[in-house]
PyMOL Python script that loads the backbone (N, CA, C, O; Angstrom):
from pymol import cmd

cmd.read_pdbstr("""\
ATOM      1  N   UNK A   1       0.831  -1.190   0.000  1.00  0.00           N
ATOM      2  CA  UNK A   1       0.000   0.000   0.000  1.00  0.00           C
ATOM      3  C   UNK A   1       0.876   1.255   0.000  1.00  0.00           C
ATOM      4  O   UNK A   1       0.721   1.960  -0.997  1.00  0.00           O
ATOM      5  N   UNK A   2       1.788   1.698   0.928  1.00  0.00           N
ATOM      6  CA  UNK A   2       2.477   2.381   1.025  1.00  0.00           C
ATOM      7  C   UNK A   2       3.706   2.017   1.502  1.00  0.00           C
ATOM      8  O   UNK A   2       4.017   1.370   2.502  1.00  0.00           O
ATOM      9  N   UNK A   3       4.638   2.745   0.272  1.00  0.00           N
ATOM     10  CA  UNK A   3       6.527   2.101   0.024  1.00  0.00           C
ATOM     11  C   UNK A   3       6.979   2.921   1.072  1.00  0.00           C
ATOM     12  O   UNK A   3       7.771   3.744   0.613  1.00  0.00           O
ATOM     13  N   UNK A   4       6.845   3.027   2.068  1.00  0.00           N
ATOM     14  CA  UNK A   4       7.592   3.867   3.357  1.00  0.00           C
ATOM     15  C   UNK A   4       8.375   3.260   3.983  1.00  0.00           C
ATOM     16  O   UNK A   4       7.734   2.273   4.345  1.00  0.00           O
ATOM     17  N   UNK A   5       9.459   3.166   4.410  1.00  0.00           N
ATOM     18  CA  UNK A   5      10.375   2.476   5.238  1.00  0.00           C
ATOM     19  C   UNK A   5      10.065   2.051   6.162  1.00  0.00           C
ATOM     20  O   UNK A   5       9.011   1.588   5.725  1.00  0.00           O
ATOM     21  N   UNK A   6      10.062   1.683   7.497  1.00  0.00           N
ATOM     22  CA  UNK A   6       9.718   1.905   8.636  1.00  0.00           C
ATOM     23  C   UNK A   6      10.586   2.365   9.658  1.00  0.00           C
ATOM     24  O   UNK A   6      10.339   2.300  10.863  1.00  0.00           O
ATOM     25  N   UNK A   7      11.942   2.983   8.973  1.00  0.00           N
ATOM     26  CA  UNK A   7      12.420   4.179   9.792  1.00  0.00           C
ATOM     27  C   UNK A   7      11.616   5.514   9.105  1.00  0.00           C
ATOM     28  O   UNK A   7      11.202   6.211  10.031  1.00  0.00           O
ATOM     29  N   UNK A   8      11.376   5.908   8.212  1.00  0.00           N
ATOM     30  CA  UNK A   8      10.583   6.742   8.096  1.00  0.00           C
ATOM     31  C   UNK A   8       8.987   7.246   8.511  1.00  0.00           C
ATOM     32  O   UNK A   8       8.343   8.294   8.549  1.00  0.00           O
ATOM     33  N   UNK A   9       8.760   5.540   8.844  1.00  0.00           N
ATOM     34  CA  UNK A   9       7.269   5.688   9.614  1.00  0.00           C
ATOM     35  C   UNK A   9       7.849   6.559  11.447  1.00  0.00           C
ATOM     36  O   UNK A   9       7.181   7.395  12.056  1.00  0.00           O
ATOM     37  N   UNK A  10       9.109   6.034  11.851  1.00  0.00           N
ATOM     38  CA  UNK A  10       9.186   6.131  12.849  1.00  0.00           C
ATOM     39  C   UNK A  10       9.508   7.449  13.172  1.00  0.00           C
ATOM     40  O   UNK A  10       9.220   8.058  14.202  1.00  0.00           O
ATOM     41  N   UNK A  11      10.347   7.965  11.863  1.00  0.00           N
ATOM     42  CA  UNK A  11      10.835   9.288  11.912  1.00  0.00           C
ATOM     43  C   UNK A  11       9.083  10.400  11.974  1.00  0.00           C
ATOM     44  O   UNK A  11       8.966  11.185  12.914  1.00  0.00           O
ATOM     45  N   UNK A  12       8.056  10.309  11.035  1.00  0.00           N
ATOM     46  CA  UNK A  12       6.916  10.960  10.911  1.00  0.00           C
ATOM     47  C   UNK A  12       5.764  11.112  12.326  1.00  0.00           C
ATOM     48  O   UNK A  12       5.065  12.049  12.712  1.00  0.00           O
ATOM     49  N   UNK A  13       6.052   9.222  13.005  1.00  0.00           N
ATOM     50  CA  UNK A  13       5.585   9.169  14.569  1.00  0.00           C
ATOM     51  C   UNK A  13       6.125  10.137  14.870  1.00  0.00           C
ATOM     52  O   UNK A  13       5.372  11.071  14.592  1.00  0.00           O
ATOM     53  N   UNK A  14       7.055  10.499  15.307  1.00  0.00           N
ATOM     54  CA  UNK A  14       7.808  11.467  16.253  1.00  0.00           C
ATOM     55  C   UNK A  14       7.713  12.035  16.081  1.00  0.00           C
ATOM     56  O   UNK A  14       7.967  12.797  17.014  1.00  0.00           O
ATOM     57  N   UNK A  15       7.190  12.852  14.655  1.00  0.00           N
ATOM     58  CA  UNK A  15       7.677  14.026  14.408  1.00  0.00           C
ATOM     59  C   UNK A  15       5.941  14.893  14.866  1.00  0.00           C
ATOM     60  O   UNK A  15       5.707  16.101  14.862  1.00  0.00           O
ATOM     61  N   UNK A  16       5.151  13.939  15.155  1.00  0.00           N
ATOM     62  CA  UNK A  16       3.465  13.654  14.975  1.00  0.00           C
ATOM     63  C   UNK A  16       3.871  14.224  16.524  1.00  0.00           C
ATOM     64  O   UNK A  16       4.049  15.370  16.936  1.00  0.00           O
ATOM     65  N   UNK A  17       3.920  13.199  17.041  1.00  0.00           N
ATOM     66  CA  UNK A  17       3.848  13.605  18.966  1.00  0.00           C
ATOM     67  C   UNK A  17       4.321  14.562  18.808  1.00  0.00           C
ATOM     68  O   UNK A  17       3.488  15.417  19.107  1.00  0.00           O
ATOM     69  N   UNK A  18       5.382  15.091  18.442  1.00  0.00           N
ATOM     70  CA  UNK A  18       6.022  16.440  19.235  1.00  0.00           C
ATOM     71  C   UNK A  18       5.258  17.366  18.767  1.00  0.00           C
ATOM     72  O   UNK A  18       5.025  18.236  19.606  1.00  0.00           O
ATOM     73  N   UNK A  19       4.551  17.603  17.292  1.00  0.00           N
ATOM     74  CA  UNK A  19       3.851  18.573  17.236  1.00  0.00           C
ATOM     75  C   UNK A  19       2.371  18.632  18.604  1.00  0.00           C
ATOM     76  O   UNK A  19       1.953  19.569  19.285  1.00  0.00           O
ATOM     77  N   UNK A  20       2.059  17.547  18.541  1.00  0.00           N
ATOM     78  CA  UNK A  20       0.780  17.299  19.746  1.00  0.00           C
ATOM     79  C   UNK A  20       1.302  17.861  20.972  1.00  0.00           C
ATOM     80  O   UNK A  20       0.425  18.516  21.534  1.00  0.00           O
ATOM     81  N   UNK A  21       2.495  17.850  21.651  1.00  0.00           N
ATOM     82  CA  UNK A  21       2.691  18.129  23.238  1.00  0.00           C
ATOM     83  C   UNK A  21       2.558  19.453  22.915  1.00  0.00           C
ATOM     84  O   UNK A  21       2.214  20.134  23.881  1.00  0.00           O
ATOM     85  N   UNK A  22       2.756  20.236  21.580  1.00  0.00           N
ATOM     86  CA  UNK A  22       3.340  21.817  21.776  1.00  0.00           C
ATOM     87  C   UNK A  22       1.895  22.251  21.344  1.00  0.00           C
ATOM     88  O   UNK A  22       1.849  23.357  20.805  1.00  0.00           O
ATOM     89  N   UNK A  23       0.447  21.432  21.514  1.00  0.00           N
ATOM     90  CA  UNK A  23      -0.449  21.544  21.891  1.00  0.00           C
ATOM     91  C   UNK A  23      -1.325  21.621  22.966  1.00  0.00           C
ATOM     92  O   UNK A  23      -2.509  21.949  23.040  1.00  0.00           O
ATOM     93  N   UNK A  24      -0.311  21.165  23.981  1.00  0.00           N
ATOM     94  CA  UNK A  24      -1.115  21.126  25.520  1.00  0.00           C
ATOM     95  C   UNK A  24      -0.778  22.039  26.112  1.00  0.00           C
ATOM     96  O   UNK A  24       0.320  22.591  26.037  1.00  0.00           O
ATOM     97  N   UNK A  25      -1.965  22.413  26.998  1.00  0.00           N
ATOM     98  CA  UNK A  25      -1.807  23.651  27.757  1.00  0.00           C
ATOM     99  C   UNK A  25      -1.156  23.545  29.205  1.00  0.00           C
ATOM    100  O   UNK A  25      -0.767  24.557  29.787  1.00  0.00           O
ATOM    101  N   UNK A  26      -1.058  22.298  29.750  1.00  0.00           N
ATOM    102  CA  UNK A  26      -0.976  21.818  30.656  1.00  0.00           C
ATOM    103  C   UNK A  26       0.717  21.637  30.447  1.00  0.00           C
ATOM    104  O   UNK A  26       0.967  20.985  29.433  1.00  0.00           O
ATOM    105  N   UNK A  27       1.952  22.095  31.223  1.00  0.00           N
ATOM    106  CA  UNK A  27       3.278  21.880  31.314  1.00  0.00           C
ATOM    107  C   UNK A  27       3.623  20.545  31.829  1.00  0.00           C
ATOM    108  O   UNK A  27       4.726  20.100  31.511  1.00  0.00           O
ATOM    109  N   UNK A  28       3.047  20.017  32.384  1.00  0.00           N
ATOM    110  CA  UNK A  28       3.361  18.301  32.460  1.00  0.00           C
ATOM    111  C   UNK A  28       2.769  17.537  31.438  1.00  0.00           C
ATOM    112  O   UNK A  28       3.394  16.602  30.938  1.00  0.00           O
ATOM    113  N   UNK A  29       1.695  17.815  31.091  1.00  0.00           N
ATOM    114  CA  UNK A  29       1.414  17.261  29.768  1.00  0.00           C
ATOM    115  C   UNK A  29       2.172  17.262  28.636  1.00  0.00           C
ATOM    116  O   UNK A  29       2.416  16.151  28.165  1.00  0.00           O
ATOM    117  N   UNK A  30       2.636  18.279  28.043  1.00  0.00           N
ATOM    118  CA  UNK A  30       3.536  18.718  27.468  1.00  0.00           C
ATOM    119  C   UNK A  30       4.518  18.083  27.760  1.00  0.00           C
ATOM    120  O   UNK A  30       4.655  17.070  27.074  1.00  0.00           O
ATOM    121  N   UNK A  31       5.453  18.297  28.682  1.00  0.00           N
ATOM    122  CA  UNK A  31       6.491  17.207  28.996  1.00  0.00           C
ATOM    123  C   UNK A  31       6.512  15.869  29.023  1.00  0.00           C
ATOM    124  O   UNK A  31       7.509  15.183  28.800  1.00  0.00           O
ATOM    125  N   UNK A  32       5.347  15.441  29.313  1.00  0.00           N
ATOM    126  CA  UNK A  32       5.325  13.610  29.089  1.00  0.00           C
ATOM    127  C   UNK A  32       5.571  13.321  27.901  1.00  0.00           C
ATOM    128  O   UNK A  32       6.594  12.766  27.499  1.00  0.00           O
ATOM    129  N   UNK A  33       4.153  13.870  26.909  1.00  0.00           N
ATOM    130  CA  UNK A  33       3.846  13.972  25.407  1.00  0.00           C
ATOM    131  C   UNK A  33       5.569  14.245  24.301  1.00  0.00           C
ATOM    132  O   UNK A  33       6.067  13.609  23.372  1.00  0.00           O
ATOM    133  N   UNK A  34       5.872  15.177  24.860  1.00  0.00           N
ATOM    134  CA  UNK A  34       7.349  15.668  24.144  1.00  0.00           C
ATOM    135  C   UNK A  34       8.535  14.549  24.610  1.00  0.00           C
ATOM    136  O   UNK A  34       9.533  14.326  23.925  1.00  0.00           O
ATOM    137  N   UNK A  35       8.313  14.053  25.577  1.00  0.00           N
ATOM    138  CA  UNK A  35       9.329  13.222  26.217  1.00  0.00           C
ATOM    139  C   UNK A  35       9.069  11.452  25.108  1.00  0.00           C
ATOM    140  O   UNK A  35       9.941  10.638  24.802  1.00  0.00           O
ATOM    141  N   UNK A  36       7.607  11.421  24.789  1.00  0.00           N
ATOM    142  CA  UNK A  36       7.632  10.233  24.253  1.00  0.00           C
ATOM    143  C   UNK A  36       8.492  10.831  22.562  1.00  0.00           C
ATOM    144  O   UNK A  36       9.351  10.175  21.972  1.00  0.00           O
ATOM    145  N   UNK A  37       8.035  11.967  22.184  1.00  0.00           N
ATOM    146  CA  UNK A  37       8.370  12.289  20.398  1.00  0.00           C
ATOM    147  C   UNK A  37      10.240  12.493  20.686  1.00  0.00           C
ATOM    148  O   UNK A  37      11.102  12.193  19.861  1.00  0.00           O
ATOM    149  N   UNK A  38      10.465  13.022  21.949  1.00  0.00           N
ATOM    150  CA  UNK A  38      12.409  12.473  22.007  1.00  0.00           C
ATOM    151  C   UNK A  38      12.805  11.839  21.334  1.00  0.00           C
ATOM    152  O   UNK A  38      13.449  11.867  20.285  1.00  0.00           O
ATOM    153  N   UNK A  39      11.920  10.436  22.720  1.00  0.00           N
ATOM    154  CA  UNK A  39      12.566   9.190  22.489  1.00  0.00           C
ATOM    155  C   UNK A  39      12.169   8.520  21.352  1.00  0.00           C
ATOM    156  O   UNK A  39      12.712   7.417  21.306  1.00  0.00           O
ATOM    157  N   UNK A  40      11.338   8.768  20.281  1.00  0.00           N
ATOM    158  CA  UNK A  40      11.579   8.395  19.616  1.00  0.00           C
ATOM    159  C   UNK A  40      12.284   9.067  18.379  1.00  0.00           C
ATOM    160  O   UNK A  40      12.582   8.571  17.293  1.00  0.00           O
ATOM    161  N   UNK A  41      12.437  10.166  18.795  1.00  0.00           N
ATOM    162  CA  UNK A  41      13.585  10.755  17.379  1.00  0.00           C
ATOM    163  C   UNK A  41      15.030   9.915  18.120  1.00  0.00           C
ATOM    164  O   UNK A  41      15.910   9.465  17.385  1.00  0.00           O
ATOM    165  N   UNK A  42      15.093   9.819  19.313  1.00  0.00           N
ATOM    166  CA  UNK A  42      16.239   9.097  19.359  1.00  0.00           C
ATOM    167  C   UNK A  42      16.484   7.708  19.192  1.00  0.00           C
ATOM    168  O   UNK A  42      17.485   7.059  19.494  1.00  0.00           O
ATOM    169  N   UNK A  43      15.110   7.245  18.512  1.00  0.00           N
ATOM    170  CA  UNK A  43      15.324   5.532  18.127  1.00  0.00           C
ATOM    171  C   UNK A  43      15.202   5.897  16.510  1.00  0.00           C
ATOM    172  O   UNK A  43      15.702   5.204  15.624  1.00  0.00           O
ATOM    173  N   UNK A  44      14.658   6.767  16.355  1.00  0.00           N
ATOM    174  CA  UNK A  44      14.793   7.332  14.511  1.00  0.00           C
ATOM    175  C   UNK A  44      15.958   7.688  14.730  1.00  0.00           C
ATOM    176  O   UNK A  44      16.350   7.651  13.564  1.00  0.00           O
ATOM    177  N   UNK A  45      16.696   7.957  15.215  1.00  0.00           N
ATOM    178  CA  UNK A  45      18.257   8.687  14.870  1.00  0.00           C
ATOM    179  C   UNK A  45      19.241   7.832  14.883  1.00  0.00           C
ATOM    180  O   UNK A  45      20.319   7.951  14.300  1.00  0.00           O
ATOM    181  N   UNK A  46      18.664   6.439  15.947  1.00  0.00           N
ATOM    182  CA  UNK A  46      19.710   5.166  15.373  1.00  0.00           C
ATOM    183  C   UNK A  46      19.508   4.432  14.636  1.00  0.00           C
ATOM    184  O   UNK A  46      20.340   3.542  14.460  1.00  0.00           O
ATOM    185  N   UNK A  47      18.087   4.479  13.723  1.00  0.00           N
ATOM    186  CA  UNK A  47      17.710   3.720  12.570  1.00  0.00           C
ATOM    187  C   UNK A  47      18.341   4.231  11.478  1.00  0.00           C
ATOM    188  O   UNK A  47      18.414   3.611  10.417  1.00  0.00           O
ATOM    189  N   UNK A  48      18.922   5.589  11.698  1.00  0.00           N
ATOM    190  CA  UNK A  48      19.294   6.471  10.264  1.00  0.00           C
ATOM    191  C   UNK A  48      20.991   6.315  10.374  1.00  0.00           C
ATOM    192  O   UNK A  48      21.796   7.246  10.343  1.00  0.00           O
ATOM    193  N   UNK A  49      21.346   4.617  10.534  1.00  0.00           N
ATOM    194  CA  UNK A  49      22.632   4.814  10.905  1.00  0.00           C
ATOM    195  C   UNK A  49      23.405   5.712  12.245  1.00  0.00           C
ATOM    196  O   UNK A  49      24.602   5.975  12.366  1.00  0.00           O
ATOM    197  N   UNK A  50      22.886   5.870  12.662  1.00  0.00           N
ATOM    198  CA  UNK A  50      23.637   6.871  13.876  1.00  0.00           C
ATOM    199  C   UNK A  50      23.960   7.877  13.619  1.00  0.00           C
ATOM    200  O   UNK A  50      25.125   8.200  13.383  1.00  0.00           O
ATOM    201  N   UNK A  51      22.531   8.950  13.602  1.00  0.00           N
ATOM    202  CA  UNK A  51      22.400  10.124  12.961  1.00  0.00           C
ATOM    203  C   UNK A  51      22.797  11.115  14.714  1.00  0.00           C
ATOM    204  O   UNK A  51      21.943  11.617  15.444  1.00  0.00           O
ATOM    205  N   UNK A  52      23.983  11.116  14.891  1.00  0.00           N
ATOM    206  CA  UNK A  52      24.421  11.804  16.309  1.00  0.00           C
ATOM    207  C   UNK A  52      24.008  12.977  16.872  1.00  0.00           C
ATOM    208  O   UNK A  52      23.886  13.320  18.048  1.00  0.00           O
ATOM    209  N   UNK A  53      23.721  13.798  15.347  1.00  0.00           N
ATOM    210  CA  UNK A  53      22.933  15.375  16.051  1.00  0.00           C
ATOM    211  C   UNK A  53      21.134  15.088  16.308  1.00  0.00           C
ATOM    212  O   UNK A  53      20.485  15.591  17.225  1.00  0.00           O
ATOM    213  N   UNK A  54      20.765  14.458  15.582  1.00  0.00           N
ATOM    214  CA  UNK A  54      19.209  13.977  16.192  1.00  0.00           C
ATOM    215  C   UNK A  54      19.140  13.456  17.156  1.00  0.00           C
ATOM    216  O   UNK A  54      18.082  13.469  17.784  1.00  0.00           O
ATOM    217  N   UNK A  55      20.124  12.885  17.563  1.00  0.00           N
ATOM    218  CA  UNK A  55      20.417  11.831  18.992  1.00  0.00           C
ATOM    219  C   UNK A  55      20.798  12.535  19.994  1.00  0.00           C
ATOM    220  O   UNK A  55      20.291  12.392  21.107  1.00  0.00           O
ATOM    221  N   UNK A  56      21.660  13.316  19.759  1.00  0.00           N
ATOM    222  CA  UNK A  56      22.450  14.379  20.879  1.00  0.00           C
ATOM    223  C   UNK A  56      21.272  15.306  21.208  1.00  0.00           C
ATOM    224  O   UNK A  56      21.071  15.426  22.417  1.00  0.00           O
ATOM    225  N   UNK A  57      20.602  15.860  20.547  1.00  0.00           N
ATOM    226  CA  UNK A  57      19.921  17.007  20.877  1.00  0.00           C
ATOM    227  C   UNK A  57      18.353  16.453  21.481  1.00  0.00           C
ATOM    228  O   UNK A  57      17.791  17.081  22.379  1.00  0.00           O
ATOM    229  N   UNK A  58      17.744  15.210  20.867  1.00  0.00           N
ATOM    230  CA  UNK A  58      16.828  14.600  21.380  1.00  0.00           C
ATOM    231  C   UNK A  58      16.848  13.853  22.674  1.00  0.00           C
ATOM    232  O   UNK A  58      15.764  13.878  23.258  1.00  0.00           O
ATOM    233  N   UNK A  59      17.906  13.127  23.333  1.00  0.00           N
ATOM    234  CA  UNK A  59      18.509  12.700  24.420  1.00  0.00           C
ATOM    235  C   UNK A  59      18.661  13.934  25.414  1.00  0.00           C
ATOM    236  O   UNK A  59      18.022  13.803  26.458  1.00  0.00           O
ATOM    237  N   UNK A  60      19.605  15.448  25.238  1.00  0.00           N
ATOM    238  CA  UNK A  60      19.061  16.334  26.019  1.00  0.00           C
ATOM    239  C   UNK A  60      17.724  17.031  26.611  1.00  0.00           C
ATOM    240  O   UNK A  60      17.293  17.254  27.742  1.00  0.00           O
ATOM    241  N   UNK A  61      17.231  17.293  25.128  1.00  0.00           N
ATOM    242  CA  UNK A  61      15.614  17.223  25.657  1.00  0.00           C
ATOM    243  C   UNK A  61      14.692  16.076  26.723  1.00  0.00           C
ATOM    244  O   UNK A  61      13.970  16.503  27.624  1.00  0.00           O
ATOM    245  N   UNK A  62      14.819  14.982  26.512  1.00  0.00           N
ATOM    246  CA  UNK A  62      14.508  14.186  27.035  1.00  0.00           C
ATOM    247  C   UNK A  62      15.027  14.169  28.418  1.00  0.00           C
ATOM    248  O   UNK A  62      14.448  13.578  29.330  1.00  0.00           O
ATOM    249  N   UNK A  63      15.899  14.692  28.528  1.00  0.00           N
ATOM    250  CA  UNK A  63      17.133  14.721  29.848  1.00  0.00           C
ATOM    251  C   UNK A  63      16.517  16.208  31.004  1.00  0.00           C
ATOM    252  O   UNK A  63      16.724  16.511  32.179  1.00  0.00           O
ATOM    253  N   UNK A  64      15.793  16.739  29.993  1.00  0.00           N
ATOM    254  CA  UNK A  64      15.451  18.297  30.397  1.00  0.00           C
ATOM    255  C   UNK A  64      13.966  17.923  30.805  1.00  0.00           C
ATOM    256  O   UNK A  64      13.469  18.108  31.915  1.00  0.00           O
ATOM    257  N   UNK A  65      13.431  17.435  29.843  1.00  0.00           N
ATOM    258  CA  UNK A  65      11.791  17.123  30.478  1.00  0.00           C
ATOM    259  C   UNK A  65      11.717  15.910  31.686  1.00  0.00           C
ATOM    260  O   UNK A  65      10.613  15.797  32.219  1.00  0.00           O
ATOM    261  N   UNK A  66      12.559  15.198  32.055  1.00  0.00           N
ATOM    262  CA  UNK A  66      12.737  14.058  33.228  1.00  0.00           C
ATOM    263  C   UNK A  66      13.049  14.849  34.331  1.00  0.00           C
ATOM    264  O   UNK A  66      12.566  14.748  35.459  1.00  0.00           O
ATOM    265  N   UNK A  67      14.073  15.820  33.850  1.00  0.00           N
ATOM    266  CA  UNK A  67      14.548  16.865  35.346  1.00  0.00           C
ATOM    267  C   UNK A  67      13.308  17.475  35.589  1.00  0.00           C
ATOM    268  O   UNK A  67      12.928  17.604  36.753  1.00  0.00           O
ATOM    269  N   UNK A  68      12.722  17.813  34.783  1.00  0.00           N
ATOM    270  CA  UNK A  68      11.439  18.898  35.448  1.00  0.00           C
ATOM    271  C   UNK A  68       9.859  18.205  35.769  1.00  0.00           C
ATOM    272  O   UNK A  68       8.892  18.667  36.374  1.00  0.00           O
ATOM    273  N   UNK A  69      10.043  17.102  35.188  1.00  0.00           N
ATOM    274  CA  UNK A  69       9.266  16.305  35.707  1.00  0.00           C
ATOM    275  C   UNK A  69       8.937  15.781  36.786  1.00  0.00           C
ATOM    276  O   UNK A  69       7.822  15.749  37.307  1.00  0.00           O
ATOM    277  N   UNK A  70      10.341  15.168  37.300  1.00  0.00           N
ATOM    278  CA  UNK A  70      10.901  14.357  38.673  1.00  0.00           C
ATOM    279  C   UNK A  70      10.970  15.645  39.765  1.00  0.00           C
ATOM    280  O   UNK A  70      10.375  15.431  40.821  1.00  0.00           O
ATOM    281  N   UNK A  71      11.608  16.912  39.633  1.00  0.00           N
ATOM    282  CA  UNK A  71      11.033  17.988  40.165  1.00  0.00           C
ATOM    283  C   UNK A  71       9.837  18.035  40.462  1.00  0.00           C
ATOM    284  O   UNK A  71       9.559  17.509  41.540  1.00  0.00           O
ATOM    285  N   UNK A  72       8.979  18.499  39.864  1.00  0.00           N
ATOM    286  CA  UNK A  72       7.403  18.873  39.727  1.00  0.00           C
ATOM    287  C   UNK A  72       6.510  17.727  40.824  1.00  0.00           C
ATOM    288  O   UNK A  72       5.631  17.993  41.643  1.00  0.00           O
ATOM    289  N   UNK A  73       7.156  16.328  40.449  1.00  0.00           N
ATOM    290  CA  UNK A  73       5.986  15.037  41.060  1.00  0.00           C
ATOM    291  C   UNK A  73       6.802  14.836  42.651  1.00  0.00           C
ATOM    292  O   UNK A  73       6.277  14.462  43.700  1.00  0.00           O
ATOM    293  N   UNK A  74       8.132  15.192  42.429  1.00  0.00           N
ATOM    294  CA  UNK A  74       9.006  15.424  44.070  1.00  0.00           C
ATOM    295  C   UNK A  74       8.099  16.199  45.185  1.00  0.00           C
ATOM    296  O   UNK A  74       7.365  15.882  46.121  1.00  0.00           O
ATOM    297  N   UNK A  75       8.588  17.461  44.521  1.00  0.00           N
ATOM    298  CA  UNK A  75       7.566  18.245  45.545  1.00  0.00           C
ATOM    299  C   UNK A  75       5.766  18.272  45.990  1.00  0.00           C
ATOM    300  O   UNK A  75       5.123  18.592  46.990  1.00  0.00           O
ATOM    301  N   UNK A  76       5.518  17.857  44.914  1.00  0.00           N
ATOM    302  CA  UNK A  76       3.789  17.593  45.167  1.00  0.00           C
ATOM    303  C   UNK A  76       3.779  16.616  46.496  1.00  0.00           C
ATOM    304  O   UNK A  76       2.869  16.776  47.310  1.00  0.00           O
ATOM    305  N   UNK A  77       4.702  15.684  46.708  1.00  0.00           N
ATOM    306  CA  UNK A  77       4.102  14.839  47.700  1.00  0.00           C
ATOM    307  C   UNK A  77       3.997  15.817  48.959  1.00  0.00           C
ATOM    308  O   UNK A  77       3.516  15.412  50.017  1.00  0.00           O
TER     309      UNK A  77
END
""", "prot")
cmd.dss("prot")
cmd.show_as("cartoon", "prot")
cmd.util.cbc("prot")
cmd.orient("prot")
């Protein structure tokens, strides 16, 4: 049906979520939502051969939304 790779399906997933989190109004929402479209640009970035700047920069993000996450659910208790 459709000749798409399935690193390219994986690359378009991701690229899908991240537009959706930078839809929520809610800042933890947002961060979960963005935290899943990361991780997966960082499993698209090792499907593309070990594409290091999609990886490097998606792994920080991911690194940035866990800190403020684990923050945020810390203090609530």
């Amino acid at each position: 049906m459709f000749d798409i790779p399935l690193t390219e399906w994986v690359g378009y997933l991701a690229s899908l979520v991240l537009m959706i989190s930078f839809l929520m109004k809610n800042i933890n929402t947002l961060r979960i939502i963005n935290s899943t479209g990361c991780l997966l640009f960082v499993i698209y970035g090792f499907m593309l051969s070990t594409s290091w700047p999609i990886i490097i920069s998606n792994t920080f993000i991911l690194g940035v939304n866990i800190y403020y996450l684990t923050k945020h659910f810390s203090t609530k208790s």
